[in-house]
mmCIF file of the N, C-alpha and C atoms, coordinates in Angstrom:
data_MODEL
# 
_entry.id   MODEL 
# 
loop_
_atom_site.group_PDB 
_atom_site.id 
_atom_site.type_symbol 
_atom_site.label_atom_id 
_atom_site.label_alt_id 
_atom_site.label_comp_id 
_atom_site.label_asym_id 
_atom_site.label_entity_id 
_atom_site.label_seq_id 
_atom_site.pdbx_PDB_ins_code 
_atom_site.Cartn_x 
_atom_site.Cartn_y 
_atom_site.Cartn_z 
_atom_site.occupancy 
_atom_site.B_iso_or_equiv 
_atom_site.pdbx_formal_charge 
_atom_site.auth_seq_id 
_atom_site.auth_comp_id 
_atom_site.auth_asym_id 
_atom_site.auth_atom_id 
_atom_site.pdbx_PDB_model_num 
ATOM 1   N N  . UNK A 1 1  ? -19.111 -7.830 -22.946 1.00 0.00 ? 1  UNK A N  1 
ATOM 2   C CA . UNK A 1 1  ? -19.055 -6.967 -21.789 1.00 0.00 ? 1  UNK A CA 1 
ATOM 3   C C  . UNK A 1 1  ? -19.652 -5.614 -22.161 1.00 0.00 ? 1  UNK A C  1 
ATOM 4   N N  . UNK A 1 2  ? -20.162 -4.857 -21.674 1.00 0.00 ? 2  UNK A N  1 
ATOM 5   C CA . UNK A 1 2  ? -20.801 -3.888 -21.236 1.00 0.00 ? 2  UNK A CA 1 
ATOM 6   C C  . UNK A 1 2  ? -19.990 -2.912 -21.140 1.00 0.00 ? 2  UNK A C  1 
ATOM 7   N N  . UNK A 1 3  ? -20.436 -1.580 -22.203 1.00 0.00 ? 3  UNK A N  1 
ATOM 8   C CA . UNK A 1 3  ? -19.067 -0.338 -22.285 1.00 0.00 ? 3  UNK A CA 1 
ATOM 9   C C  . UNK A 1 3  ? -19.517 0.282  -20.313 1.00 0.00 ? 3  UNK A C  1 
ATOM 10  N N  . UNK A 1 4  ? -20.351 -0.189 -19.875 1.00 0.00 ? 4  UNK A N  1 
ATOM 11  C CA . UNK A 1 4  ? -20.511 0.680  -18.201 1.00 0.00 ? 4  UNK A CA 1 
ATOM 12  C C  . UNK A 1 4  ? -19.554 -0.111 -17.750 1.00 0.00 ? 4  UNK A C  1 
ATOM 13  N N  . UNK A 1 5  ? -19.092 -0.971 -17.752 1.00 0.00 ? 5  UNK A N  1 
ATOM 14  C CA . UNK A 1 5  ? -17.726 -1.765 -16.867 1.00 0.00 ? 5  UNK A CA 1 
ATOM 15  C C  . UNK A 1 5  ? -16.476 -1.189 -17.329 1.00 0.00 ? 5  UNK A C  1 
ATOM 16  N N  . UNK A 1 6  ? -16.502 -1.025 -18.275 1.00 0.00 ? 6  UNK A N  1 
ATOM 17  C CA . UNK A 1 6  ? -14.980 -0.636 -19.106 1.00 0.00 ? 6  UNK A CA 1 
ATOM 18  C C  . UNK A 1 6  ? -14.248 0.725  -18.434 1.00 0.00 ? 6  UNK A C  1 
ATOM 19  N N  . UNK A 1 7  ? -13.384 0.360  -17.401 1.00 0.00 ? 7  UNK A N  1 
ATOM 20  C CA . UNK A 1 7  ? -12.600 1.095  -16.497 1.00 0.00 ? 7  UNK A CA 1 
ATOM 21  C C  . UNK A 1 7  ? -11.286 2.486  -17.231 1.00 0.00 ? 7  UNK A C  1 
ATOM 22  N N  . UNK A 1 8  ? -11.488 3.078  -17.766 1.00 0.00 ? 8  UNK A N  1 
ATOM 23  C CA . UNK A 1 8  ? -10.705 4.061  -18.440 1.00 0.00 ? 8  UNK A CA 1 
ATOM 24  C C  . UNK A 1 8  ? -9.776  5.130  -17.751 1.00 0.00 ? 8  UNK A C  1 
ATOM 25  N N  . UNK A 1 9  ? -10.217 4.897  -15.920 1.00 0.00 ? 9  UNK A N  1 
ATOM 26  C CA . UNK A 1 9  ? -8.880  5.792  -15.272 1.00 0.00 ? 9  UNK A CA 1 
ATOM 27  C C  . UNK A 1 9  ? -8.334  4.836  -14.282 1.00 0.00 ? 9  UNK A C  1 
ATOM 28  N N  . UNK A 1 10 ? -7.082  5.261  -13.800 1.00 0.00 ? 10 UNK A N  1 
ATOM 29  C CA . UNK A 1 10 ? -6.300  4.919  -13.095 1.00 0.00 ? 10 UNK A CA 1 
ATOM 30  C C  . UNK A 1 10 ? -6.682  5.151  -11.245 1.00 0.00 ? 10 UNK A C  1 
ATOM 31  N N  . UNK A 1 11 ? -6.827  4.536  -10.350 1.00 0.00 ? 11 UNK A N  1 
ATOM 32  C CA . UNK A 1 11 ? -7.007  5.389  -9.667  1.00 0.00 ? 11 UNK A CA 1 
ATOM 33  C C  . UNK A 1 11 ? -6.290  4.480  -8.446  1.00 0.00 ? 11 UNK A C  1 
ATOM 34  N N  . UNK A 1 12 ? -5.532  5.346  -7.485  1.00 0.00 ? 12 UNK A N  1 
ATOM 35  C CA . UNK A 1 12 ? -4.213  5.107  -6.149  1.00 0.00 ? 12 UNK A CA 1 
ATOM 36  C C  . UNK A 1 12 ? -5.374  5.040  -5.045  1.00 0.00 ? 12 UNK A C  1 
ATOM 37  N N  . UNK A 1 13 ? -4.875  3.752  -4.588  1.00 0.00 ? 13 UNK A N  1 
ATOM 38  C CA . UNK A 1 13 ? -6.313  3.729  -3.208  1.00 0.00 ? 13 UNK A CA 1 
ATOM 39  C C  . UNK A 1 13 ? -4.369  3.533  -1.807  1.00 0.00 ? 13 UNK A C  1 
ATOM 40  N N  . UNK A 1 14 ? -4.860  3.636  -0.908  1.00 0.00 ? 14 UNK A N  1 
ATOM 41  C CA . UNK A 1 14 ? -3.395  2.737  0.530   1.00 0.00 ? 14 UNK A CA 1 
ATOM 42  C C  . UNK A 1 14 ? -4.789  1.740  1.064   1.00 0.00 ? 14 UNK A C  1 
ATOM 43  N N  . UNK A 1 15 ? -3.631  0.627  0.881   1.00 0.00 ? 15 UNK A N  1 
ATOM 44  C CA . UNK A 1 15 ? -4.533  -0.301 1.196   1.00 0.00 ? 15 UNK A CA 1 
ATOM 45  C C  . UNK A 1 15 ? -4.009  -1.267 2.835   1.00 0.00 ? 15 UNK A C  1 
ATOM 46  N N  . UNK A 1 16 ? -4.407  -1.322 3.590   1.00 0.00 ? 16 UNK A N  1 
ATOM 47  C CA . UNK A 1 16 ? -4.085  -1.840 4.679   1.00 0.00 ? 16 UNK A CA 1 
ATOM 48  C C  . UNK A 1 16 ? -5.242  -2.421 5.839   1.00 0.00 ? 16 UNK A C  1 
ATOM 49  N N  . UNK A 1 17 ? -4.364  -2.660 6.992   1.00 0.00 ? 17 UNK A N  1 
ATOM 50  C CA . UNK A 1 17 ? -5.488  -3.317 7.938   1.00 0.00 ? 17 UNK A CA 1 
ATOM 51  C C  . UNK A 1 17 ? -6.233  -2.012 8.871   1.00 0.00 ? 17 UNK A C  1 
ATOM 52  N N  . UNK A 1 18 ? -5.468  -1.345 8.717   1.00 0.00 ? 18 UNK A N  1 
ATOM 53  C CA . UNK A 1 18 ? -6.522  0.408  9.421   1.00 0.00 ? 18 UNK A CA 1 
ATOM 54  C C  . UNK A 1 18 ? -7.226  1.409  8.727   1.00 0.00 ? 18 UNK A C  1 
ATOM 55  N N  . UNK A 1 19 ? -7.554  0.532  7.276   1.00 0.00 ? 19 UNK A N  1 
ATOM 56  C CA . UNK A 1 19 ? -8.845  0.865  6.351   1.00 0.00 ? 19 UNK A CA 1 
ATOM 57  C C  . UNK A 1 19 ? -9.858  0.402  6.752   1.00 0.00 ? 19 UNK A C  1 
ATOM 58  N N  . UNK A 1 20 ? -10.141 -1.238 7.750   1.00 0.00 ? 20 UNK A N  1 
ATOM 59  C CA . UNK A 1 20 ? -11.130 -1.184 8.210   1.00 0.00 ? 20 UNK A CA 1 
ATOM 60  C C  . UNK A 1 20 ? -12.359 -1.780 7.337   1.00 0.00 ? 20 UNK A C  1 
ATOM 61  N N  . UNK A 1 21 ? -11.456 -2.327 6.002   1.00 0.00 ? 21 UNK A N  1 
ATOM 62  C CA . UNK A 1 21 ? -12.325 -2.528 4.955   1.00 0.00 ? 21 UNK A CA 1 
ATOM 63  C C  . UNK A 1 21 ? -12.570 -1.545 3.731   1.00 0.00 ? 21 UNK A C  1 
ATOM 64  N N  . UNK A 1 22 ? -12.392 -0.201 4.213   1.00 0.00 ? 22 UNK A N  1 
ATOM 65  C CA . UNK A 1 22 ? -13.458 0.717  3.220   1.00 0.00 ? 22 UNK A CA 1 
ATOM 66  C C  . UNK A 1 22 ? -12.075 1.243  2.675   1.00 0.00 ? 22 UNK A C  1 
ATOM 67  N N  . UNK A 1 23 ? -12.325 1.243  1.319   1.00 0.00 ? 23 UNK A N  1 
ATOM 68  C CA . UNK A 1 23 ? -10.940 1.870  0.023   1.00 0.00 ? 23 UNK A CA 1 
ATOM 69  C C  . UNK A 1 23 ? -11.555 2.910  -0.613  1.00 0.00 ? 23 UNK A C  1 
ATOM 70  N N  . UNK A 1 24 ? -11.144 4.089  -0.574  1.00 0.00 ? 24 UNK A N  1 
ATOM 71  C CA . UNK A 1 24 ? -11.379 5.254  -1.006  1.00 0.00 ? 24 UNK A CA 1 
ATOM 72  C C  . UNK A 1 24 ? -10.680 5.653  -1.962  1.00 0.00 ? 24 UNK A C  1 
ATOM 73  N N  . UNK A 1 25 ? -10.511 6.137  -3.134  1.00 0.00 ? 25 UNK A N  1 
ATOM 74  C CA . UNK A 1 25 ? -8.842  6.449  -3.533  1.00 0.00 ? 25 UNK A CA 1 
ATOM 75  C C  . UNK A 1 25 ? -8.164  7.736  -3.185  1.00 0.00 ? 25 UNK A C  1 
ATOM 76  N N  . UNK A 1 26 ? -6.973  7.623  -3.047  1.00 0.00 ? 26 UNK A N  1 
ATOM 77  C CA . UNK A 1 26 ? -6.090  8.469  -2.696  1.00 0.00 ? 26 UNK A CA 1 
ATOM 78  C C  . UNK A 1 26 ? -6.074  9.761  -3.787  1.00 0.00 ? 26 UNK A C  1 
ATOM 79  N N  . UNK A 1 27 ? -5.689  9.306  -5.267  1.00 0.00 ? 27 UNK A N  1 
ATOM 80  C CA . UNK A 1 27 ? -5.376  9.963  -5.937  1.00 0.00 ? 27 UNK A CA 1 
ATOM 81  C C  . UNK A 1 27 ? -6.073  9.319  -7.475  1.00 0.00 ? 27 UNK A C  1 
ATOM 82  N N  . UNK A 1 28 ? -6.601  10.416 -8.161  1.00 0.00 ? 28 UNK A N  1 
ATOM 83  C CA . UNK A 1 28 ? -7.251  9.430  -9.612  1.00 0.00 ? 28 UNK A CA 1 
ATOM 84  C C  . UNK A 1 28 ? -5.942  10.187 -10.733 1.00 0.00 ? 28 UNK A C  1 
ATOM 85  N N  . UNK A 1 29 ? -5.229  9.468  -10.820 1.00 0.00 ? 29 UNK A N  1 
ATOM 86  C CA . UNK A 1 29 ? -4.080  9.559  -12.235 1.00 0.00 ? 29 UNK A CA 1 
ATOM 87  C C  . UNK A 1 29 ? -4.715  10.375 -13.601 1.00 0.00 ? 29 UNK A C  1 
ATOM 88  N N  . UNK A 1 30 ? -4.319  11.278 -14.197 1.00 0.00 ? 30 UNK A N  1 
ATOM 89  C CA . UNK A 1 30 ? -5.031  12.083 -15.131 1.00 0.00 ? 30 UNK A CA 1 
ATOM 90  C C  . UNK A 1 30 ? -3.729  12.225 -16.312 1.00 0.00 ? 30 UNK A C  1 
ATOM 91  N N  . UNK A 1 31 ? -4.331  11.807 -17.711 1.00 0.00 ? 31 UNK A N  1 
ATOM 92  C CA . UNK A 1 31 ? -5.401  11.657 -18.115 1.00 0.00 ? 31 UNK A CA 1 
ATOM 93  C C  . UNK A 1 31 ? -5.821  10.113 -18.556 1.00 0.00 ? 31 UNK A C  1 
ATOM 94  N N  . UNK A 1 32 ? -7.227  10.278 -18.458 1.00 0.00 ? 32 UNK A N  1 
ATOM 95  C CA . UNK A 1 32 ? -7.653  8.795  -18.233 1.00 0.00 ? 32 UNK A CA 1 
ATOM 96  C C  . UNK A 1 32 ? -6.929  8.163  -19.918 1.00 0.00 ? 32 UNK A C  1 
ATOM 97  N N  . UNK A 1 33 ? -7.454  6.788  -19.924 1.00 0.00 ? 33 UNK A N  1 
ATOM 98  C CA . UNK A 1 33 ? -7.204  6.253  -21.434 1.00 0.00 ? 33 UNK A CA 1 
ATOM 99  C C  . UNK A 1 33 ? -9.045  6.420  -22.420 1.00 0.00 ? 33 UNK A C  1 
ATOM 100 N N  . UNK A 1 34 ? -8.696  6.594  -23.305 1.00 0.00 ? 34 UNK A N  1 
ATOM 101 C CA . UNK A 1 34 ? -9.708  6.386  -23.819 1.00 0.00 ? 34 UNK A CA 1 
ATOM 102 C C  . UNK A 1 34 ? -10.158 5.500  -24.317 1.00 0.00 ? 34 UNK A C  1 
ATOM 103 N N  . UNK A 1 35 ? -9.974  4.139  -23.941 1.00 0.00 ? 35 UNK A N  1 
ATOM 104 C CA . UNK A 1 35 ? -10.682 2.561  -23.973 1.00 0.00 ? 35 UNK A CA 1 
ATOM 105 C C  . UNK A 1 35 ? -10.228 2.256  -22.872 1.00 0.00 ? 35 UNK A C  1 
ATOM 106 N N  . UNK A 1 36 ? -10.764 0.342  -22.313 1.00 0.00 ? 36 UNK A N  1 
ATOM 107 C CA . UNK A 1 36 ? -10.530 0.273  -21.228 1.00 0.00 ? 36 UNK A CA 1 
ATOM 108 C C  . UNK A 1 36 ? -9.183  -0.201 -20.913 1.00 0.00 ? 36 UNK A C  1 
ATOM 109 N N  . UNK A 1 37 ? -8.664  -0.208 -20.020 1.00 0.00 ? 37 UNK A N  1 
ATOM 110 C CA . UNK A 1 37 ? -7.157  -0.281 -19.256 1.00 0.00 ? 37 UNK A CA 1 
ATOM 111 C C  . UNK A 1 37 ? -7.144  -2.294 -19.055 1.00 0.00 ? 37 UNK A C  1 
ATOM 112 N N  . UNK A 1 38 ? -6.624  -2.458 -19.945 1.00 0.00 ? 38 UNK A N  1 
ATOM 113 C CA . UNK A 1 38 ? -6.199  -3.770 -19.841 1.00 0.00 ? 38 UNK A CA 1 
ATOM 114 C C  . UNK A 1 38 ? -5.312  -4.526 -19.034 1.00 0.00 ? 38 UNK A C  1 
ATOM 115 N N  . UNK A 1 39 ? -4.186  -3.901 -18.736 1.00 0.00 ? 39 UNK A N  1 
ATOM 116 C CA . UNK A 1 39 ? -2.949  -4.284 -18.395 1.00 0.00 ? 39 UNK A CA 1 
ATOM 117 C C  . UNK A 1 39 ? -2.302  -3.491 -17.214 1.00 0.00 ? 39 UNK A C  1 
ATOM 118 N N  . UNK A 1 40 ? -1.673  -3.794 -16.112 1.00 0.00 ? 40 UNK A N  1 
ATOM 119 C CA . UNK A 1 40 ? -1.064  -3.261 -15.157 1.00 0.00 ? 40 UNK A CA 1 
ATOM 120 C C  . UNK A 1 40 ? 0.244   -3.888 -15.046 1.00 0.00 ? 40 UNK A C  1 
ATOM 121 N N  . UNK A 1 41 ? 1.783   -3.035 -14.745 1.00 0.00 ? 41 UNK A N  1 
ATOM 122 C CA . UNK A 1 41 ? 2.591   -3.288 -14.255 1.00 0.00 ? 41 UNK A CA 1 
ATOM 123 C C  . UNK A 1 41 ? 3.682   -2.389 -13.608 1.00 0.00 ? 41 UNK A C  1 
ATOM 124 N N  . UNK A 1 42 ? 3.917   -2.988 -12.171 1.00 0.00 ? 42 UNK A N  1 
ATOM 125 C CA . UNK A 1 42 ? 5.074   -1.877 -11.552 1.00 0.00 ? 42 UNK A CA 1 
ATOM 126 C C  . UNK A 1 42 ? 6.345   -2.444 -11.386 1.00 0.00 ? 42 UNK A C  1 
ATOM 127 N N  . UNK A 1 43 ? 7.165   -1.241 -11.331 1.00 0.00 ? 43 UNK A N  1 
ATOM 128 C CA . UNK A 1 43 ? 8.387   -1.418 -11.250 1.00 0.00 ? 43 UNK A CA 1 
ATOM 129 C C  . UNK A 1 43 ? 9.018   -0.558 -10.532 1.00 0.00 ? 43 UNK A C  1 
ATOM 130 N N  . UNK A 1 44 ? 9.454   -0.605 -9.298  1.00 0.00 ? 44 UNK A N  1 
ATOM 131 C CA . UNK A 1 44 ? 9.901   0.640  -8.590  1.00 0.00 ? 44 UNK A CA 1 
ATOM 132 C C  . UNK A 1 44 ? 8.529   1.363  -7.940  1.00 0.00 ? 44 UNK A C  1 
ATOM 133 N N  . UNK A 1 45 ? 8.935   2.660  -8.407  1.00 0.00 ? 45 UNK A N  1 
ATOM 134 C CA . UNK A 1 45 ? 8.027   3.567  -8.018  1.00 0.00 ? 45 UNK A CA 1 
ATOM 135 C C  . UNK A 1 45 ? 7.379   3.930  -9.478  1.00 0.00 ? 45 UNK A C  1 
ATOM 136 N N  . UNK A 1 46 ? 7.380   3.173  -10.581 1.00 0.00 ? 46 UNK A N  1 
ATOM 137 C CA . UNK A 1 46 ? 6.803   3.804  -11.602 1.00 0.00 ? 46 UNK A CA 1 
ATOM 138 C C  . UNK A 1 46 ? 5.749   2.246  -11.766 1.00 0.00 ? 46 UNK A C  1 
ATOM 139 N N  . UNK A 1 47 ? 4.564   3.225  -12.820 1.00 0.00 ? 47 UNK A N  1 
ATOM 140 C CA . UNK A 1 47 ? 3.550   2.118  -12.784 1.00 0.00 ? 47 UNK A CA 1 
ATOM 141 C C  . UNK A 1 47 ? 3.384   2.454  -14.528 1.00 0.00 ? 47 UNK A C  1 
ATOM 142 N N  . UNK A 1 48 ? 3.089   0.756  -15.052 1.00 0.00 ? 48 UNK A N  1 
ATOM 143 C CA . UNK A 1 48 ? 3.158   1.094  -16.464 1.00 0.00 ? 48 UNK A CA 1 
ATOM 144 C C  . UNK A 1 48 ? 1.389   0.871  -16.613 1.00 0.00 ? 48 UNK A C  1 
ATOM 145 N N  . UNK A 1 49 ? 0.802   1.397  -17.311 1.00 0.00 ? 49 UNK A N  1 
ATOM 146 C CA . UNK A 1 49 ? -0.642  0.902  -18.157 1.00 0.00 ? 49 UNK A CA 1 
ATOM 147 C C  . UNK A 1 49 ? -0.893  0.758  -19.357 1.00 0.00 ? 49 UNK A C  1 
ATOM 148 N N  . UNK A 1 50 ? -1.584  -0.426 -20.058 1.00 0.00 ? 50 UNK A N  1 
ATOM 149 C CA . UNK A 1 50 ? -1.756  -0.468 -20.827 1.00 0.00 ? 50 UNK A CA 1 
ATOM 150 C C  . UNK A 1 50 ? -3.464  -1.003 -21.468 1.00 0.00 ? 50 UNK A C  1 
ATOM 151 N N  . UNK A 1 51 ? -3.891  -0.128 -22.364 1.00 0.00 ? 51 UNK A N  1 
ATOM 152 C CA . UNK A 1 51 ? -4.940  0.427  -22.485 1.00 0.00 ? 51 UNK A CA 1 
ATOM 153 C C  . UNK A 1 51 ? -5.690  -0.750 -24.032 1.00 0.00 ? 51 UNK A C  1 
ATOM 154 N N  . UNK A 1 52 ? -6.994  -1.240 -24.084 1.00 0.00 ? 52 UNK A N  1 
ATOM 155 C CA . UNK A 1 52 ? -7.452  -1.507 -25.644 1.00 0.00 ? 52 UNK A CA 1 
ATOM 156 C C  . UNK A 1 52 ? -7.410  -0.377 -27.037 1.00 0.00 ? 52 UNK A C  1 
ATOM 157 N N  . UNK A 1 53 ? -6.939  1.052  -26.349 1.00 0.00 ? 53 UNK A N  1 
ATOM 158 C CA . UNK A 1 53 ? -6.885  2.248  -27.628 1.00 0.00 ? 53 UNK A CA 1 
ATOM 159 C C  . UNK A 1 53 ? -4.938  1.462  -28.258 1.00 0.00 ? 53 UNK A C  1 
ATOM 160 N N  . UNK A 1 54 ? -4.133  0.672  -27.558 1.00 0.00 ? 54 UNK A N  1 
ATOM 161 C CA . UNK A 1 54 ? -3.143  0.631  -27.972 1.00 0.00 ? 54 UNK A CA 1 
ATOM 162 C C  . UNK A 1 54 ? -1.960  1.817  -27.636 1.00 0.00 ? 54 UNK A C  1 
ATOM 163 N N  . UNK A 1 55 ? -2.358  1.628  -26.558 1.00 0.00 ? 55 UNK A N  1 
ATOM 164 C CA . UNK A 1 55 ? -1.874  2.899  -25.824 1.00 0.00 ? 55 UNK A CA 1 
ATOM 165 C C  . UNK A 1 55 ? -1.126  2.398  -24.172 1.00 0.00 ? 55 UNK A C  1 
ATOM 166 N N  . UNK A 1 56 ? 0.275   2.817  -24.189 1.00 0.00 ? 56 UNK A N  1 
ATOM 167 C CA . UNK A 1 56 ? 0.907   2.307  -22.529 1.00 0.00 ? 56 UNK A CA 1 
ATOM 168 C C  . UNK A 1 56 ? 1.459   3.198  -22.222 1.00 0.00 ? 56 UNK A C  1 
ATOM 169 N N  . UNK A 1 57 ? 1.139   3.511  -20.969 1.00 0.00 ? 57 UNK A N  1 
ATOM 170 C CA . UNK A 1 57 ? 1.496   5.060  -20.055 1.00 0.00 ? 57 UNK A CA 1 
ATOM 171 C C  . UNK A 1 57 ? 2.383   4.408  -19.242 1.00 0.00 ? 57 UNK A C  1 
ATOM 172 N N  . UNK A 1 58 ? 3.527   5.574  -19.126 1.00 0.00 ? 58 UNK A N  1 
ATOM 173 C CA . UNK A 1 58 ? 4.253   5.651  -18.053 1.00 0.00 ? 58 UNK A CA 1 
ATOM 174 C C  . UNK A 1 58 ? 3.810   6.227  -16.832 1.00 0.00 ? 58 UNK A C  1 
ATOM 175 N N  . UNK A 1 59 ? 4.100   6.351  -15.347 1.00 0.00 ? 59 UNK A N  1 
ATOM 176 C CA . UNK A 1 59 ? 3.304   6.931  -14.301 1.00 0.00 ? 59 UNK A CA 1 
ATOM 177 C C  . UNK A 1 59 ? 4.103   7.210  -13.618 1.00 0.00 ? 59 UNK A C  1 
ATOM 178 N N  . UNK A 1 60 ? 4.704   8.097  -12.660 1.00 0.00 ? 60 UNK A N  1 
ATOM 179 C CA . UNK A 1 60 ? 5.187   8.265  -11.465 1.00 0.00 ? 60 UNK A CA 1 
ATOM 180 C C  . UNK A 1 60 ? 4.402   7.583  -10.265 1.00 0.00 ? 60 UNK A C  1 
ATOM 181 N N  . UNK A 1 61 ? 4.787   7.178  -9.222  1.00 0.00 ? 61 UNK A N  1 
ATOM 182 C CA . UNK A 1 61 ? 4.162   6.867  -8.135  1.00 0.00 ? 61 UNK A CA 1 
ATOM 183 C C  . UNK A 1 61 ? 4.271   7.880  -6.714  1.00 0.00 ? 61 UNK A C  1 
ATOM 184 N N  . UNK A 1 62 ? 4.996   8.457  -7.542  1.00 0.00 ? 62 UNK A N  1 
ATOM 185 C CA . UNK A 1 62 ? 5.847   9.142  -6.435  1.00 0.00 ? 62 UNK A CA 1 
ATOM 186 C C  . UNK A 1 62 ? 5.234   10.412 -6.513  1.00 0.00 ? 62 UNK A C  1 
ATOM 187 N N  . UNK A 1 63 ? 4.961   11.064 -7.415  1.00 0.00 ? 63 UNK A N  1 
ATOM 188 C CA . UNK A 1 63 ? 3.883   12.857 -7.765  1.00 0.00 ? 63 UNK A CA 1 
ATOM 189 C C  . UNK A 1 63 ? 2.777   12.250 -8.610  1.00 0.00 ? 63 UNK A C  1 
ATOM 190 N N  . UNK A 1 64 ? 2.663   11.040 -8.928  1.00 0.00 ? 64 UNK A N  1 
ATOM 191 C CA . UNK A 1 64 ? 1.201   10.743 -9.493  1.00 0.00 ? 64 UNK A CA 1 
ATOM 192 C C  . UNK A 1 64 ? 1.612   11.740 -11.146 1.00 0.00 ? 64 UNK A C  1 
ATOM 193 N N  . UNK A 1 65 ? 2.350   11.579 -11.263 1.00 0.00 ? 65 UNK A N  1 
ATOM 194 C CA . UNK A 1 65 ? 2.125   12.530 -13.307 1.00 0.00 ? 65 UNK A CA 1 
ATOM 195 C C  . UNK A 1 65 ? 2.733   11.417 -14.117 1.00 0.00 ? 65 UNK A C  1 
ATOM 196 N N  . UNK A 1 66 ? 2.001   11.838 -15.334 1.00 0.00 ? 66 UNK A N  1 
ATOM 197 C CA . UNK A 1 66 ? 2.145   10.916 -16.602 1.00 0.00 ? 66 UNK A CA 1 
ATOM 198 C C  . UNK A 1 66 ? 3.580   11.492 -16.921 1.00 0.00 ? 66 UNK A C  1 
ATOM 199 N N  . UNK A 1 67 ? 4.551   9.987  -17.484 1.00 0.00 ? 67 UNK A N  1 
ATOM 200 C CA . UNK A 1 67 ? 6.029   10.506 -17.693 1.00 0.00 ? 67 UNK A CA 1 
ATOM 201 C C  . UNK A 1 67 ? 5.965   10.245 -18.632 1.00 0.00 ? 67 UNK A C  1 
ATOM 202 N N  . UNK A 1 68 ? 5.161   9.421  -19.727 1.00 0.00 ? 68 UNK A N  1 
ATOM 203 C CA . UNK A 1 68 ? 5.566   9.326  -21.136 1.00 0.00 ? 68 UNK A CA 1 
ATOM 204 C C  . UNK A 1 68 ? 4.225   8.323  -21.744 1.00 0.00 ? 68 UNK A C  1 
ATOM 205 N N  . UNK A 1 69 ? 3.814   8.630  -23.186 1.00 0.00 ? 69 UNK A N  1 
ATOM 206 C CA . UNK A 1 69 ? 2.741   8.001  -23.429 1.00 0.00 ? 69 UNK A CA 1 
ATOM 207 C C  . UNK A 1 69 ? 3.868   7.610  -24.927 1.00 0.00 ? 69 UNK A C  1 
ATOM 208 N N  . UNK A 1 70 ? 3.327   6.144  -25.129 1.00 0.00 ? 70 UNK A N  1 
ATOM 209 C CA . UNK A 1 70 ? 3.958   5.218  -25.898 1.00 0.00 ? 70 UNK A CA 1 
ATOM 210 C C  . UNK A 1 70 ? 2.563   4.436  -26.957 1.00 0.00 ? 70 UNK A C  1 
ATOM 211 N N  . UNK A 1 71 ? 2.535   5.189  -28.505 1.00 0.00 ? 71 UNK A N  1 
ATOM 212 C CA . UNK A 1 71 ? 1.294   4.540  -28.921 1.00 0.00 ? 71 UNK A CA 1 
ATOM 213 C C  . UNK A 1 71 ? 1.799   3.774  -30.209 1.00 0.00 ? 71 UNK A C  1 
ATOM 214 N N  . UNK A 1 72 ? 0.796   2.441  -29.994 1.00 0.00 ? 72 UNK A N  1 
ATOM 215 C CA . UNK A 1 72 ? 1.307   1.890  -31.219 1.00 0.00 ? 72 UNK A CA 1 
ATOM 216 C C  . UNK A 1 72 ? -0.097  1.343  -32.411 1.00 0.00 ? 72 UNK A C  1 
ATOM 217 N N  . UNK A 1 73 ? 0.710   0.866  -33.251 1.00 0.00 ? 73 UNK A N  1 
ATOM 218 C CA . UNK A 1 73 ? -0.473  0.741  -34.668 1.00 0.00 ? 73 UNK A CA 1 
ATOM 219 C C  . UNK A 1 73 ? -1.760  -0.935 -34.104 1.00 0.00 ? 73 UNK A C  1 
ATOM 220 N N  . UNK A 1 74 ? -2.503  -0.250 -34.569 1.00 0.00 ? 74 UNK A N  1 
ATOM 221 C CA . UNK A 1 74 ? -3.727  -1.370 -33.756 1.00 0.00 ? 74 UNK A CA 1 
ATOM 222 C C  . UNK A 1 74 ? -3.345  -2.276 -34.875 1.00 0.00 ? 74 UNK A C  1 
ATOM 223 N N  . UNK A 1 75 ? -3.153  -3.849 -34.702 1.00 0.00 ? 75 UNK A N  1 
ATOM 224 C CA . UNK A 1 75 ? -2.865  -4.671 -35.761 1.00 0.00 ? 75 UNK A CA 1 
ATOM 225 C C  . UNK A 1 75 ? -4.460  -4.910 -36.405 1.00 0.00 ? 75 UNK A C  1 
ATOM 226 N N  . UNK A 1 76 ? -5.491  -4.951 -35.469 1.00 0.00 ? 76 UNK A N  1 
ATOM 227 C CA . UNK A 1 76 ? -6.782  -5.212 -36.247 1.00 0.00 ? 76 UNK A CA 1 
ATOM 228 C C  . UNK A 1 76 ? -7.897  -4.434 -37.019 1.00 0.00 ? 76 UNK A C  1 
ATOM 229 N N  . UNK A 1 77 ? -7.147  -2.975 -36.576 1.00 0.00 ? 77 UNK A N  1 
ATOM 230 C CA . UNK A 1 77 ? -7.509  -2.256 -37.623 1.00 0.00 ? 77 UNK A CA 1 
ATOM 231 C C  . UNK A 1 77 ? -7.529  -2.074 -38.963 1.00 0.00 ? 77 UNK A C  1 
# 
């Protein structure tokens, strides 16, 4: 794959039937990861990410801010 595909921010689109089709995003989550974002999961109002740097962010959904960054040792390094 191609480092131009490799997606490194987060970004909040509302997605519904009076979009009409067209998704804009709402809000782009800061700060991005610095490899690409592998992994998505929510729970509540919080959204977890997890990144190829070995890296999983906590998120608010609710004010959009980072609540906690969680890094661990790359095993293939």
């Amino acid at each position: 794959m191609s480092d131009a595909f490799i997606q490194t921010t987060l970004k909040v689109f509302d997605v519904g039937v009076e979009t009409g089709g067209i998704l804009t995003p709402r809000v782009t989550l800061e700060p991005p990861n610095y490899d690409g974002i592998e992994c998505l999961a929510i729970q509540g109002n919080t959204l977890f990410s997890g990144s190829r740097d070995c890296i999983i962010k906590k998120w608010s959904l609710d004010n959009h801010e980072l609540l906690l960054i969680s890094e661990f040792l790359n095993p293939y390094n």
